[in-house]
C-alpha positions in Angstrom: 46.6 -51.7 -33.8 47.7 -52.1 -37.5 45.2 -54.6 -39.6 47.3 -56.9 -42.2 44.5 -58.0 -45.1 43.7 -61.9 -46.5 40.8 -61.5 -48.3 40.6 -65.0 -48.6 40.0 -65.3 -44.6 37.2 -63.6 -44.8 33.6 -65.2 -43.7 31.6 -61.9 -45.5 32.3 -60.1 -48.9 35.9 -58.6 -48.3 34.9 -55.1 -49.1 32.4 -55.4 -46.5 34.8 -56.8 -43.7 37.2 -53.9 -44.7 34.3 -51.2 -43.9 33.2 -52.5 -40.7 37.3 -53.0 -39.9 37.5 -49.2 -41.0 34.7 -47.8 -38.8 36.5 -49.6 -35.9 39.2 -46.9 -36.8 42.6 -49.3 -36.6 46.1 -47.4 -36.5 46.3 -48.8 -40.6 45.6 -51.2 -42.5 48.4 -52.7 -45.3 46.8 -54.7 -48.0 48.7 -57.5 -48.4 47.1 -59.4 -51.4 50.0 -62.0 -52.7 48.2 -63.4 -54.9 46.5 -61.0 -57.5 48.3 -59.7 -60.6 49.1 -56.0 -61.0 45.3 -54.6 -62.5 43.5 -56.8 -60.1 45.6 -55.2 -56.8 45.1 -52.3 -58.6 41.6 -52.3 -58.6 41.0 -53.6 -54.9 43.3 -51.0 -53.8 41.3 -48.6 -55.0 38.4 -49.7 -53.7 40.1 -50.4 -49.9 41.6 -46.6 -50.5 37.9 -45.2 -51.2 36.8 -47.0 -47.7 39.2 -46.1 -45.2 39.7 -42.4 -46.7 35.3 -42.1 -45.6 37.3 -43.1 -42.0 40.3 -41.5 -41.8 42.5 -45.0 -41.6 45.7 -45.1 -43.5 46.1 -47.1 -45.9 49.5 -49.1 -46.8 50.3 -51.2 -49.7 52.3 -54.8 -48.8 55.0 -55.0 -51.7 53.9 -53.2 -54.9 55.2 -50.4 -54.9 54.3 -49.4 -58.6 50.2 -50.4 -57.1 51.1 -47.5 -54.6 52.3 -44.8 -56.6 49.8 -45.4 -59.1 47.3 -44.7 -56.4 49.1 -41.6 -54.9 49.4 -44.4 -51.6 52.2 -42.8 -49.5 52.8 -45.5 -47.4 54.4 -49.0 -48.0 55.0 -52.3 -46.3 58.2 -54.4 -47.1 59.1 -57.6 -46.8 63.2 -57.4 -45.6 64.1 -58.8 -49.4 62.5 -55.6 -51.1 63.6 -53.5 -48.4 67.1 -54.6 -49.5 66.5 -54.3 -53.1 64.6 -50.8 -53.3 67.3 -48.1 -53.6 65.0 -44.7 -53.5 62.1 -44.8 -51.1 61.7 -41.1 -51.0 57.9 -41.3 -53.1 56.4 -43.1 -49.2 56.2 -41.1 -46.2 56.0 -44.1 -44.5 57.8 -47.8 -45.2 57.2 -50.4 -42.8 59.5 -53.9 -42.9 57.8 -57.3 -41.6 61.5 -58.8 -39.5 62.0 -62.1 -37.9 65.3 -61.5 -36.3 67.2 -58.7 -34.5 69.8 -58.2 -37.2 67.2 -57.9 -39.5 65.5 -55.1 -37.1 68.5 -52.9 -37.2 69.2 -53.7 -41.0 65.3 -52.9 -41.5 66.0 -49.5 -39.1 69.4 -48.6 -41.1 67.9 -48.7 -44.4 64.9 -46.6 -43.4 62.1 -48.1 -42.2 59.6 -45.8 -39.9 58.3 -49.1 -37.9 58.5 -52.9 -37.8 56.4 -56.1 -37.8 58.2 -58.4 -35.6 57.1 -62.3 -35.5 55.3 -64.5 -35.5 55.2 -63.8 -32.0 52.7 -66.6 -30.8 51.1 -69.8 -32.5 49.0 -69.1 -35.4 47.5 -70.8 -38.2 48.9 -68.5 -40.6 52.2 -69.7 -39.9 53.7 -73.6 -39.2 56.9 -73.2 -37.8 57.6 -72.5 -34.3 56.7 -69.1 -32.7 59.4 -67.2 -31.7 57.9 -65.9 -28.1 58.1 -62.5 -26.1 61.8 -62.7 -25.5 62.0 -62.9 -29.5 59.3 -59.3 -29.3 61.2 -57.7 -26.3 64.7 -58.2 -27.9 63.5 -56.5 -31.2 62.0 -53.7 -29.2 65.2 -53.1 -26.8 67.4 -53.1 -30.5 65.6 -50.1 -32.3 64.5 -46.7 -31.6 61.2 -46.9 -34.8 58.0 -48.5 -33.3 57.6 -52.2 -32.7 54.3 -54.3 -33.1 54.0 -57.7 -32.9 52.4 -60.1 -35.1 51.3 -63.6 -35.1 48.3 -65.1 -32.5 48.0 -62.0 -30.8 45.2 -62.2 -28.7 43.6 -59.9 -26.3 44.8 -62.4 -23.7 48.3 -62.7 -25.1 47.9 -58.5 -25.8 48.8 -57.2 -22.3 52.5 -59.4 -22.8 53.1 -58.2 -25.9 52.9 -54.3 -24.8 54.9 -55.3 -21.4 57.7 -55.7 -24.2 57.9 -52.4 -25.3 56.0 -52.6 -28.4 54.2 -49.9 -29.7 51.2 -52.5 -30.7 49.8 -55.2 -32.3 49.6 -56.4 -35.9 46.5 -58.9 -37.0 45.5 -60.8 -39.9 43.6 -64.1 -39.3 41.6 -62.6 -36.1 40.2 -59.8 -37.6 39.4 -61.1 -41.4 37.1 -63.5 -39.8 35.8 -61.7 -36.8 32.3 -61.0 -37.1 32.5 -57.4 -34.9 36.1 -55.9 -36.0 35.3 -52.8 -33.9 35.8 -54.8 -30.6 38.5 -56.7 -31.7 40.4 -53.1 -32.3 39.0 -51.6 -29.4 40.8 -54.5 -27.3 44.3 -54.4 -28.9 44.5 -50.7 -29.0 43.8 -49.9 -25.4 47.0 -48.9 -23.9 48.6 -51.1 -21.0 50.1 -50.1 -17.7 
């Protein structure tokens, strides 16, 4: 399970959602902070990196890729419009692109990513427009050989469907920033279906 940050989600102190999220031991977590300028990602970043280095959790940065290097981050997270635009990747280990279609999937695969967000796969209050469903999940898994996780209202009731589809997991944002026990939250949606 791969944990997608909105501090302004959370019902505690963000720092201290990000610890108990941490403890719970997620796949990764990408900070995805929008709206803070360069020093103040910066400085949270640190702080995020300091917390899930005490757990051994990855950390990625969501877009700013100057936030990353300056932080020795190795991994990053792209929306398809940087993926496009970023000509050397080589500094990350590891560059994940959020997708919404299949051609984007194999454009995202083609110019290098390692794995893929695919959605919004179900209803969420994160986004307004119409989810795009399983089939949407299961054609993006069938298209590319690099891991596929769903994102968007995955549930641990909606969890087992998502999996059935091939994907190697599930993405959360809104759940987990407000969930008041992260650990079972990530316990659920990283058990492994059959």
């Amino acid at each position: 399970m791969i944990v997608i940050t909105s501090r302004n989600l959370c019902a505690r102190p963000f720092l201290e959602q990000i610890e108990l999220i941490a403890k719970a031991r997620p796949e990764m977590v990408i900070l995805r902070e929008k709206d803070l300028c360069h020093d103040e990602l910066l400085s949270l970043a640190a702080r995020c990196l300091d917390i899930c280095e005490r757990y051994n959790v990855p950390l990625a940065i969501n877009s700013n890729t100057e936030v990353a290097k300056e932080l020795d981050v190795c991994r990053i997270h792209l929306p398809m419009a940087l993926m496009r635009e970023i000509e050397d990747l080589g500094d990350f280990s590891l560059v994940g692109a959020s997708v919404h279609s299949v051609e984007q999937a194999r454009e995202a695969e083609d110019l290098g990513a390692d794995y893929i967000l695919a959605g919004h796969v179900f209803p969420t209050a994160c986004k307004m427009e119409e989810p795009r469903g399983i089939p949407f999940l299961e054609a993006i898994c069938d298209a590319v050989e690099i891991p596929v996780y769903g994102v968007g209202g995955i549930t641990p009731d909606n969890y087992p469907e998502v999996m059935r589809c091939g994907a190697a997991g599930a993405a959360v944002m809104s759940s987990i920033m407000t969930e008041q026990e992260p650990s079972e939250l990530v316990s659920r949606l990283s058990r492994r279906i059959e």
